[in-house]
N, C-alpha and C positions, 0 to 999 in steps of 0.2 A: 456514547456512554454504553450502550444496549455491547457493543464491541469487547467492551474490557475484559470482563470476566471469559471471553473464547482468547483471548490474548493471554492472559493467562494459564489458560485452561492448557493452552495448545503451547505456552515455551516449559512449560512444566511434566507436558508429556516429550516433547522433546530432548529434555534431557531424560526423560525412565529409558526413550529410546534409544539411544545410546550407551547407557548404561548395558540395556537386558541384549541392544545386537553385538555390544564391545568396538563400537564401531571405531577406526583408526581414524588417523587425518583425510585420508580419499573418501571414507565412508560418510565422515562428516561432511567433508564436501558437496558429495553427491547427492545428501540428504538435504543440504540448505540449497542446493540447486535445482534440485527436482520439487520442493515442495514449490520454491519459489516462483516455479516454472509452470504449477497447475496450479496456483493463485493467480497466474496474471491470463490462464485462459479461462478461468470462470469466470474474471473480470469485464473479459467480451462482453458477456450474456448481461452486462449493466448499460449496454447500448439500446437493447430489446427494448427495458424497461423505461414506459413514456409514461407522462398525462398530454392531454389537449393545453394550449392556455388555454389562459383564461381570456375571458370575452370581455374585453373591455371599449366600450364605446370613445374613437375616436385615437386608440393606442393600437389592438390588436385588430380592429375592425373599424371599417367606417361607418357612419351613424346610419348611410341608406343601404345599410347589410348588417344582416344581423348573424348570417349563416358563414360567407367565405371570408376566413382569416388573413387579411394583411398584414406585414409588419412595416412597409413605408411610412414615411409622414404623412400622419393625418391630420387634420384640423380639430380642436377640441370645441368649435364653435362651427353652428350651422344654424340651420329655419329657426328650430324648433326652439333654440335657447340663445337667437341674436340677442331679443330683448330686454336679458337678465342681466348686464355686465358682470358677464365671472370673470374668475382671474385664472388660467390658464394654468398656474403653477400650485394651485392649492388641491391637494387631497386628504379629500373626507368619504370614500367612495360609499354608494349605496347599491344595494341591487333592485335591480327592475322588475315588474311582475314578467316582463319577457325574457327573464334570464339572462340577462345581461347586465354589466359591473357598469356605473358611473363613476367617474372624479369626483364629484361632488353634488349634492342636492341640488346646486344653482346650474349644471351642465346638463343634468338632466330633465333643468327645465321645470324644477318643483315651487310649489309659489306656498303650499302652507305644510306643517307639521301636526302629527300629536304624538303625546307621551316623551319620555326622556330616556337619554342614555342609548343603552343598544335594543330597548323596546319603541325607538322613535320610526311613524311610518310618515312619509311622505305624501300629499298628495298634488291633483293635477298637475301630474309631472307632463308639461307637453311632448315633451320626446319619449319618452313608457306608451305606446299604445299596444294591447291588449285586447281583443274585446271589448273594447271600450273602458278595458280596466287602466288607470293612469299612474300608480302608486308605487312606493319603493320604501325598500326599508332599509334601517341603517345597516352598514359593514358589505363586507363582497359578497356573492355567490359562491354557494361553497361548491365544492368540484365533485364530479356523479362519484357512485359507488366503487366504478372500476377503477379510477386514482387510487381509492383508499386500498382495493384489494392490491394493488399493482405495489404501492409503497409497503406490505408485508409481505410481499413475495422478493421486493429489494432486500429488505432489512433481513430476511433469511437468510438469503445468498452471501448477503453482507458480513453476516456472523460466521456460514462457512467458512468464506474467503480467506476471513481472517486468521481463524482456526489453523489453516492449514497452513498459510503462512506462515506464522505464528512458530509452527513445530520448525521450522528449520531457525530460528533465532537463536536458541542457546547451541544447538551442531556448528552455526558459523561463525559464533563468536570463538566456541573450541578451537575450531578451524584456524582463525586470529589468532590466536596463542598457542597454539602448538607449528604455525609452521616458522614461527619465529624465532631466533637465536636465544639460548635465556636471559643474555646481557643486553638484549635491545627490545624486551617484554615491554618493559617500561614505556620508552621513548615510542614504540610504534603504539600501545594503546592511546598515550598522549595525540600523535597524530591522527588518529583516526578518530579521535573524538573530538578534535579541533576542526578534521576536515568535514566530517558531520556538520557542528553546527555552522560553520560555513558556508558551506556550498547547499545545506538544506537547510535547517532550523531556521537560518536568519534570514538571507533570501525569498525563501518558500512563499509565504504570506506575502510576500509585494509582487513578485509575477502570477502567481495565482488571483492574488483580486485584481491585480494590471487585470490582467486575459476575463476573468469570469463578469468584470464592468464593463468589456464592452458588448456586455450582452445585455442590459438594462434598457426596456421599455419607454421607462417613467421615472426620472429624475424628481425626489424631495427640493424643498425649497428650504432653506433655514430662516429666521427671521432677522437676520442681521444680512438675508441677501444672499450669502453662499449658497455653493450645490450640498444637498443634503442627501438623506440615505437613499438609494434606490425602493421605487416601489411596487415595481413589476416587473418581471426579469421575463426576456425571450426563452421561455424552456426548454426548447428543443436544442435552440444554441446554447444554451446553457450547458446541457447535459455532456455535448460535444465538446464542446469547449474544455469543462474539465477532465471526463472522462479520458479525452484524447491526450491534452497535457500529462495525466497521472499515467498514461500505457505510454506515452514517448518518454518519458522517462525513465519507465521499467524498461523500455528497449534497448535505451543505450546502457542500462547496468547490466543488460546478458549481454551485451554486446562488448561490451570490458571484457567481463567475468569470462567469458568462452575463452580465449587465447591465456588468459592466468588458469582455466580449468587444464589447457591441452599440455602446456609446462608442467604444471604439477604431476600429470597423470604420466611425464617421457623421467621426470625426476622420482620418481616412486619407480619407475620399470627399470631405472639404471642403482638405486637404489636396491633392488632386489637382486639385480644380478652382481652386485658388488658383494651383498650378501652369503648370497648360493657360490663366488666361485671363494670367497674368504672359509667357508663350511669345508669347500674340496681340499685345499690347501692343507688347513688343519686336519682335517681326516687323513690326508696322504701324511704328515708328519706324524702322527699319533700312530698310524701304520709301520711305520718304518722306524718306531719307536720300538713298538710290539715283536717286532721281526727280530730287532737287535737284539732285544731279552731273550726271546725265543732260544735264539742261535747260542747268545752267551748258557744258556741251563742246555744245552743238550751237549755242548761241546766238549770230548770225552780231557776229564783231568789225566795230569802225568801221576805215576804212580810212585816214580823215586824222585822225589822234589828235591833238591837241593838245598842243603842245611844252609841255615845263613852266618854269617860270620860270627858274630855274636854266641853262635850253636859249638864252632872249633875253639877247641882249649880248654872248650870249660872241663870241669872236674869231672868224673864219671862217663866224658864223651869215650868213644869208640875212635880210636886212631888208626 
C-alpha cells in the first residue's frame, strides 16, 4: 500500500518527461530500459536486509539450546513436558521469560494461568527456567529493535525502487504504440494484455506460494483435519526464496528486451540513413531545378521574332 502513491507519483513523472525531453521511440526506449535496469540493482540491496528468526522452541531450536538456531526436525516433546499429553499440532504460542516462543502453554510445560485474553500469564512452566523464574505470557516474542529498524530501511528502499521503476511505465508503453503499424495498434495491445495476464497475473500467485511454502516451519492444523495456514516461516529462506524468484525473472525480461533493444537501435540507424540520402536526392533535384530557371532568365532573347501567321494578311500588316 505504502507503494502506491511512488507508482503514481513516478508513471506521472514519466510521462512530464518525455513530454519536456520530446523524447522519440529510441528515447522512450532507453528511458523504460535504464530505469528498469536501476530498479532491479537496488533490488540487490533487499538481500542485505534480514531479521534473526524467531526462536521457537522445538521448530527453530531444540529445547536443550536456547542459543544455536536449527532448522531440522525437531521433537515438540521432551523431559520437561512428557507428562502433559500435548497435541503436537496445536498453536497457541506463549513466550517464555527466557525469551523464547512456545506452541502452546501445555509444551512449555505450564500447569496453571491467570487473567484472560492477551493479559494471560502462565505459570510453573517446567520447561521456562530462568532464575528460577518459570512463567510465560500469552502471544510470541516480539523481535529486538534492529528488525524493526531494518523493516524501515526496506520500506524505504521499497518506495525508491518503485519510483524509479515506475518512471519508465508510461515511455514503454509509448514505446508499445508507437513502434507498431496503426492497423495493428489494436490487435497487438489485445495481445499484450492477454499475454500479461497469462503468463503473470494468473500464474504468479500459485508458483510464487508453490516456492515461498516450502519454506514453512510450522504447519496450522484445521479442525476438520486439513493442513492449515502456515505459522512460522524459515526467514532467511524465505527472503531467498522470493527475492531470488522476483530478480530471475527480471533477468529473463533484459534478457529478451536486449536483442529487441539491438534491432530497434540497427532499424532507427537504417531509418536515418534512408532519411539523410532521400534529403540529398531532393536537394540535388530542387538544384537542378534552380539552375534551369537560372539559365532560362539569363538566356539572351531574339530580337526579330517572327510574326506568326495569324500576324500575315491582316489589315494594316507591313508586306
Amino acid at each position: 500500500v505504502i507503494n502506491i502513491p511512488a507508482v503514481a507519483l513516478g508513471m506521472f513523472s514519466g510521462g512530464l518527461l518525455m513530454k519536456r525531453l520530446k523524447l522519440n521511440i529510441m528515447g522512450a526506449a532507453k528511458l523504460a530500459f535504464g530505469t528498469s535496469l536501476i530498479g532491479y540493482i537496488l533490488s540487490l540491496f533487499f538481500f542485505a536486509m534480514s531479521c534473526e528468526n524467531a526462536k521457537v522452541a522445538g521448530v527453530t531450536l531444540p529445547y536443550n539450546s536456547i542459543d544455536e538456531f536449527s532448522f531440522d526436525k525437531h521433537s515438540v516433546f521432551t523431559a520437561c513436558n512428557s507428562d502433559c499429553l500435548c497435541s503436537a499440532s496445536e498453536w497457541d504460542p506463549v513466550c517464555g521469560e527466557n525469551g523464547i516462543t512456545y506452541a502452546s502453554p501445555c509444551l512449555a510445560g505450564c500447569t496453571t494461568s491467570t487473567g484472560s485474553g492477551k493479559n494471560t500469564v502462565f505459570w510453573n512452566c517446567s520447561c521456562v527456567g530462568v532464575a528460577g523464574n518459570f512463567t510465560a505470557s500469552a502471544g510470541q516474542c516480539t523481535d529486538k529493535d534492529d528488525c524493526d529498524r531494518m523493516f524501515s530501511y526496506f520500506l524505504a528502499l521499497s518506495v525508491i525502487t518503485s519510483f524509479i521503476i515506475s518512471l519508465g511505465g508510461t515511455p514503454g508503453y509509448m514505446f508499445l504504440i508507437r513502434c507498431i503499424k496503426p492497423q495493428l495498434k489494436s490487435l497487438a495491445l489485445g495481445f499484450h494484455a492477454l499475454a500479461t495476464r497469462t503468463l503473470a497475473g494468473i500464474p504468479a500467485p500459485i508458483y510464487f506460494g508453490a516456492i515461498i511454502d516450502t519454506t514453512c516451519l510450522k504447519w496450522g492444523q484445521k479442525r476438520c483435519g486439513g493442513l492449515g495456514a502456515c505459522r512460522i516461516y524459515n526467514t532467511t529462506a524465505h527472503r531467498i526464496a522470493y527475492l531470488g524468484l522476483t530478480l530471475s525473472l527480471r533477468t529473463i525480461s533484459f534478457i529478451i528486451c536486449i536483442p529487441g533493444f539491438i534491432l530497434l537501435s540497427r532499424q532507427m540507424k537504417e531509418e536515418e540513413k534512408c532519411a539523410a540520402h532521400g534529403a540529398l536526392t531532393n536537394g540535388g533535384t530542387e538544384l537542378e531545378l534552380l539552375r534551369k530557371e537560372e539559365f532560362v532568365t539569363l538566356k539572351p532573347t531574339n530580337q526579330c521574332t517572327p510574326r506568326s501567321t495569324a500576324q500575315i494578311g491582316m489589315p494594316g500588316s507591313d508586306l
